[in-house]
N, C-alpha and C positions, 0 to 999 in steps of 0.2 A: 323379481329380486329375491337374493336368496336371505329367508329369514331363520337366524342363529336360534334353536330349538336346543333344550335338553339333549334329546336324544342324541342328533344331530351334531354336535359337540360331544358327547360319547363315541358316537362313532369316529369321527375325526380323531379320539386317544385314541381308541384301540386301535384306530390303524397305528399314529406314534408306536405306538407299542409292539403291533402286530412286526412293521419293520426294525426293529432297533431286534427284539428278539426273535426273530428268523435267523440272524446272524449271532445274537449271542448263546441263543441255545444248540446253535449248531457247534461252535465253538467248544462250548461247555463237553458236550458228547463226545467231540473227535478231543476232547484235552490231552489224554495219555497217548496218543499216534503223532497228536502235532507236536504237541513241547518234547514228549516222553511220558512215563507212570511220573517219576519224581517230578521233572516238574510241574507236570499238570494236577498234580495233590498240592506241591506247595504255593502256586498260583491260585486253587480254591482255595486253602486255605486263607491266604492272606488278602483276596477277593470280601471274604463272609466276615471274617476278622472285623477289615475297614469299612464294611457293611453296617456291623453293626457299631461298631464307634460313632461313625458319621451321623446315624439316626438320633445321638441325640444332638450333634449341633443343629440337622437339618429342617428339625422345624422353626429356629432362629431366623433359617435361611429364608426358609418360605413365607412365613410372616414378614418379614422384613424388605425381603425383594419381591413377594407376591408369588402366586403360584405357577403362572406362564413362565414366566424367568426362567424361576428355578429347576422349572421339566427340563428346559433348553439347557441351561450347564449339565444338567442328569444325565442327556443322552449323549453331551461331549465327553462325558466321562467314561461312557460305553468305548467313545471313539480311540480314545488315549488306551486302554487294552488292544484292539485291532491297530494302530501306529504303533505301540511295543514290539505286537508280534511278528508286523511288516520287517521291523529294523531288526527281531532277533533275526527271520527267517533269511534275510540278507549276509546276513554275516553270522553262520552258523560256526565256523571256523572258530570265531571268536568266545564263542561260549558265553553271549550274553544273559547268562539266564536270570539274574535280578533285573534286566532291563522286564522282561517277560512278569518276574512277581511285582514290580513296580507297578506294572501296567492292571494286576491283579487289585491291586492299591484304589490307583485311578479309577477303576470299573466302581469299586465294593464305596466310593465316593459319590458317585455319581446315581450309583442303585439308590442311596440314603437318599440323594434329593429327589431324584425322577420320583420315587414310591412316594417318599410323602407331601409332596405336592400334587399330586397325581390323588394320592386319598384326600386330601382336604379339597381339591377343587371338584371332587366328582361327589361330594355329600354338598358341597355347596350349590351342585347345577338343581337336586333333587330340594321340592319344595317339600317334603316330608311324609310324602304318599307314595314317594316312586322310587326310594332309596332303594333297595333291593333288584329291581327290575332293574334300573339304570347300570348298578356295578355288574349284573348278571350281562349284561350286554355285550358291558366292556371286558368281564371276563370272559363270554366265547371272542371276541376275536382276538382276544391278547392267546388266549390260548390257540387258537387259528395258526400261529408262529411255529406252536410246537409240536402241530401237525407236519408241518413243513420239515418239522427239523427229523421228525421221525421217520415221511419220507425219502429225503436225504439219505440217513443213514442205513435204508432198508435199500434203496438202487447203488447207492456207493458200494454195499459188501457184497449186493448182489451181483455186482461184473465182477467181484474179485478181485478188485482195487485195493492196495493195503500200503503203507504208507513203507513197509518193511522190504517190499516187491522192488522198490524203486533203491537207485542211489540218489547220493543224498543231495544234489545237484537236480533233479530232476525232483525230489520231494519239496525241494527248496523252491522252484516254479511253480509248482500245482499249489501250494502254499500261498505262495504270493498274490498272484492270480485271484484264490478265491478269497483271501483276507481283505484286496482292494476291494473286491464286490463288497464285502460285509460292511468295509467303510464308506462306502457310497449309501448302504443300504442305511444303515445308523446317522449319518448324514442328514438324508432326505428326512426321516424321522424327527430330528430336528429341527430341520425349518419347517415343520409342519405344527409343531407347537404353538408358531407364530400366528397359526390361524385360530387357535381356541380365541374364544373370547372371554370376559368375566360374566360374572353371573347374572351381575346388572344388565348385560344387554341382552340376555336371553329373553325368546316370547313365549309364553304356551296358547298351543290353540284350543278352544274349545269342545269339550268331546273326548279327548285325550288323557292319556293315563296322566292320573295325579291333579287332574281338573277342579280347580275351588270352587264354591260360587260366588263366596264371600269377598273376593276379588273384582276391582273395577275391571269391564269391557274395553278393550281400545280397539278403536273402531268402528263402535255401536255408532249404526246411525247413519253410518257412510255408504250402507248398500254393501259390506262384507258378505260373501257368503259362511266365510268360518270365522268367528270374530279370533281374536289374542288377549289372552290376558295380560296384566301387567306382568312384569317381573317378579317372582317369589325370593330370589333368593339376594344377598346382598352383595354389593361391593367386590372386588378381591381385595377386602381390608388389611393395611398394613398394620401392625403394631406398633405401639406409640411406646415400648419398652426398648429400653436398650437392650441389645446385646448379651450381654450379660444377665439381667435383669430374665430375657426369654431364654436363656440355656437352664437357669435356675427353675421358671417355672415347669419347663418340661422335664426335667432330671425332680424334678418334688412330688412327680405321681409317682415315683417307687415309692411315697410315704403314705399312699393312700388304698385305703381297703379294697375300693372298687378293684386297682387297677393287678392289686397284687393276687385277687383272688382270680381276675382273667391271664394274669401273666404265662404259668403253666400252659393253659392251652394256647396261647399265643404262640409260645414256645413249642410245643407240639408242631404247630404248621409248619415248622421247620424243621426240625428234627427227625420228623417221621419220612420224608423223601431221598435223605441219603442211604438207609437201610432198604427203603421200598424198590426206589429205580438201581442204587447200586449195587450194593449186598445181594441183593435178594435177584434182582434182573438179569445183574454181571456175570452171577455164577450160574444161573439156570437158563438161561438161552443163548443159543447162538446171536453172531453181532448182525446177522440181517435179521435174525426175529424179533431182536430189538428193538429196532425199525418198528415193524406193526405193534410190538406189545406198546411202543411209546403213543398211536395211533390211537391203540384202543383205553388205554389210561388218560388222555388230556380229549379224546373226542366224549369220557367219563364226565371229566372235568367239566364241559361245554353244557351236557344235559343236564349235570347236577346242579350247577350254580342257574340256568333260567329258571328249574322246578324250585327252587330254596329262595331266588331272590322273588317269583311273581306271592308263591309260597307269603313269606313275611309281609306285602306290599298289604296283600291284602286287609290285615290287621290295622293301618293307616287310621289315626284320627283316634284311636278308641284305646285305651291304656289297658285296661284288661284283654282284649284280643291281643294287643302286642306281648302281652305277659304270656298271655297262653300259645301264642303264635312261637316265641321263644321257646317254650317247654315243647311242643313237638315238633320245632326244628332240632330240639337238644339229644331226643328222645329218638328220633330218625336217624342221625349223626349215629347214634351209640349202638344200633339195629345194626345196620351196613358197616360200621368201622370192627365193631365184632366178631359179624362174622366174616370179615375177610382174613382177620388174626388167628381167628378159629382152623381155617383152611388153611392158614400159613404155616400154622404149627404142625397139621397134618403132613405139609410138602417138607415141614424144613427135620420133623423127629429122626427121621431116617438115616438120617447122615450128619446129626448133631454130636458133636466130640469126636468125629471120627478121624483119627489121623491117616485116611486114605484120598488122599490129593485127586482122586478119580472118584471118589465116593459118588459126587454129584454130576448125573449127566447132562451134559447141555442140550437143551430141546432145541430140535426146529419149528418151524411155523406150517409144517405138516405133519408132523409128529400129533399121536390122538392122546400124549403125555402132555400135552399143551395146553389142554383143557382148563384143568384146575388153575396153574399159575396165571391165565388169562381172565379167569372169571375173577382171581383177584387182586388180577391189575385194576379190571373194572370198576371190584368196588373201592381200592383205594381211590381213585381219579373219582369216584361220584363222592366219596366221604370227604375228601381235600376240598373238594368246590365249595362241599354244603356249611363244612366249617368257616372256609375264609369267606364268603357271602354272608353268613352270620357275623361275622367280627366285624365287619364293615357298617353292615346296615346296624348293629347294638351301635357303636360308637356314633353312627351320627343318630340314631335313636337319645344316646348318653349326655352329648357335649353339643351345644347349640350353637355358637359361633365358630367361622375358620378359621380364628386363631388357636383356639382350644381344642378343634377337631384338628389342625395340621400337630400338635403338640401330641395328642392321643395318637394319632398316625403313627407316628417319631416314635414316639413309646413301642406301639405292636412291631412295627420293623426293626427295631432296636433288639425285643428279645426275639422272633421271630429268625432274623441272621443270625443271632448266637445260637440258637439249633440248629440249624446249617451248619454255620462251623465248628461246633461240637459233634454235631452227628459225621461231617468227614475225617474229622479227624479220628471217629471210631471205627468205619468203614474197613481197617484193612484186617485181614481174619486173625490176624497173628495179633495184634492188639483187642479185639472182643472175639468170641467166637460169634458165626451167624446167629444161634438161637437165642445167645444173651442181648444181643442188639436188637431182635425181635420182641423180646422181654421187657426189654427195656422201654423203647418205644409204645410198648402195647399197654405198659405199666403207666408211662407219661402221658399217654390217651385217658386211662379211667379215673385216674387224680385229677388230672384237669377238669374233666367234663364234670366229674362232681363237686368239685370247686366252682366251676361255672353257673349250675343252679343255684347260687348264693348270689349272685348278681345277675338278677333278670332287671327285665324295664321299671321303671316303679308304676305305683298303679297312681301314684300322685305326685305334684309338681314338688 
């Protein structure tokens, strides 16, 4: 009989996750070939926009209709983008391209529920020993998606497929075609929500990461080989606030010290990827080396977050190791995100202010010009994991109950999207140059992170 484990429920999201974004980071990537440049800029844009608006109804949502729900409308919401672009790519003729930002609408609705239900119910599975290890989990195979998608983009450019090659009757099928895949694919990821359980009927077995002992045996006595503890975590409690009453508490940590001194680098985790994979990717490599470079940036992502979350777990139980566990997860963060700015500034001085439109050449993924920009792609994808693994595991370290932890959630995606959609809309050259974007960025990394050592764990209740 199959018995509902922590882990085991991780894994079951990150699939959720793994399929919803296989298809919408592929999306994301072919944006300007599918819609066009224009509309695949104003579809992000108003994508990250309703991203972050939604974050803060959506811990309303989650408290209120629970966390399983809520995943499940998050990834309908994915699906209402892919139905947009079924019905633009149908009727091109027609020029529907607010059906297309609509569907950008839908998506950047749906991201606000999925994520924070998704973070309130995966610090609820951890009984506060395994927080770290747990979302590390779910962070390699959510990032597993983006391997795919890198894939993708590295044999699509490498037959010499281009969406430009074709007319527009023949783009208009290869289109279709792979969009219905993507909504089957987001689909299935929905009804697979329906398998998570609540926290309540999770077991732990004995022996196992996160093991109490202070916990009743269930089992004991029966001739178990591995006994199960009870359940640690609680409920999927709903809140007994109105509406209203839970939009206010969550919109009332912009008034609070914790939240503002973390906001900055919240905001970083977003901000800093539209410069890194677009700016900075777009102009320097070819569109199949893009491919690998995304390969070697989120396969980054993968080793960074199980080294940062096993990294923190450790600390578990002990208020001063968590404090100091914090300060050299902060300390590592600021080593690796360093020096990858450091080496960016060396690729990007050459050809900053230059009004020669050829200044910058595109590398291939044989080119031994490749070198540098790849070492740091590297280290941005191991700096991105180690930060968003920290944020995760501080908050549910911060806020002890799901209501409070879905609320804190809402909060980090909340401004987290607003850096997305600030950092796209800086993205085109003619609006910042590349170096100031880089400046910018690299400026909003050391502010944050030194605002962040002002909120560590406390050493008491």
């Amino acid at each position: 009989m199959f018995t509902p484990t922590p882990l085991s429920q991780v894994v079951l999201m990150g699939l959720v996750f793994f399929f919803v974004f296989s298809a919408f980071l592929t999306i994301q990537a072919f944006a300007s070939d599918t819609y066009g440049e224009d509309l695949g800029s104003k579809m992000a844009t108003a994508l990250y926009l309703s991203f972050s608006f939604f974050s803060f109804v959506s811990p309303s949502v989650t408290n209120k209709l629970g966390a399983k729900m809520t995943m499940f409308w998050g990834t309908v919401g994915y699906a209402g983008l892919v139905a947009a672009s079924l019905l633009y790519f149908e009727n091109l003729d027609k020029k529907l391209d607010y059906v297309v930002i609509l569907g950008g609408v839908s998506c950047g609705l749906g991201a606000a529920l999925l994520w924070t239900a998704q973070g309130r119910l995966i610090m609820q599975y951890s009984d506060g020993t395994d927080n770290g290890h747990l979302f590390s989990i779910f962070w390699a195979l959510f990032n597993l998606s983006s391997l795919v998608g890198g894939l993708l983009t590295f044999f699509y450019f490498g037959t010499g497929s281009d969406a430009d090659d074709d007319d527009a009757s023949n783009a208009s099928d290869g289109s279709t075609m792979l969009y219905v895949i993507f909504l089957a694919f987001i689909l299935l990821g929905a009804a697979a929500t329906q398998m998570l359980v609540t926290p309540k009927a999770l077991k732990r077995r004995m022996g196992g990461l996160g093991e109490r002992s202070d916990l009743p045996l269930l089992g004991a006595g029966r001739g178990d080989e591995e006994g199960v503890l009870a359940p640690t975590g609680s409920d999927d409690e709903l809140s007994k606030e109105n509406w209203v009453a839970e939009m206010k508490a969550t919109f009332a940590l912009f008034g609070t010290r914790r939240m503002m001194l973390l906001s900055l680098i919240f905001f970083y985790t977003g901000y800093n990827q539209p410069y890194q994979l677009n700016t900075f990717g777009n102009r320097y490599f070819e569109k199949q080396t893009i491919g690998l470079e995304m390969i070697i940036f989120y396969f980054s992502e993968i080793i960074g977050g199980l080294y940062v979350g096993s990294m923190l777990d450790k600390s578990a139980g002990d208020k001063v190791k968590q404090r100091h566990a914090s300060k050299k997860c902060l300390c590592l963060f600021f080593v690796v995100t360093a020096a990858s700015f450091i080496l960016c500034y060396f690729q990007e001085i050459d050809c900053a202010f230059s009004s020669d439109d050829h200044c910058v050449q595109k590398i291939g993924y044989k080119d031994a010009s490749a070198v540098r920009p790849s070492i740091i792609f590297a280290l941005w994808g191991f700096s991105d994991s180690q930060i968003q693994t920290y944020s995760y595991w501080l908050m549910g370290t911060l806020y002890g109950s799901g209501v409070e932890q879905a609320r804190a959630v809402g909060f980090y995606k909340m401004v987290q999207s607003l850096g997305w959609a600030i950092g796209f809309a800086l993205v085109p050259t003619d609006v910042m140059e590349p170096i100031v974007q880089m400046g910018c960025t690299a400026a909003c990394f050391l502010v944050g992170l030194l605002l962040s050592f002002c909120e560590l764990p406390a050493l008491t209740d």
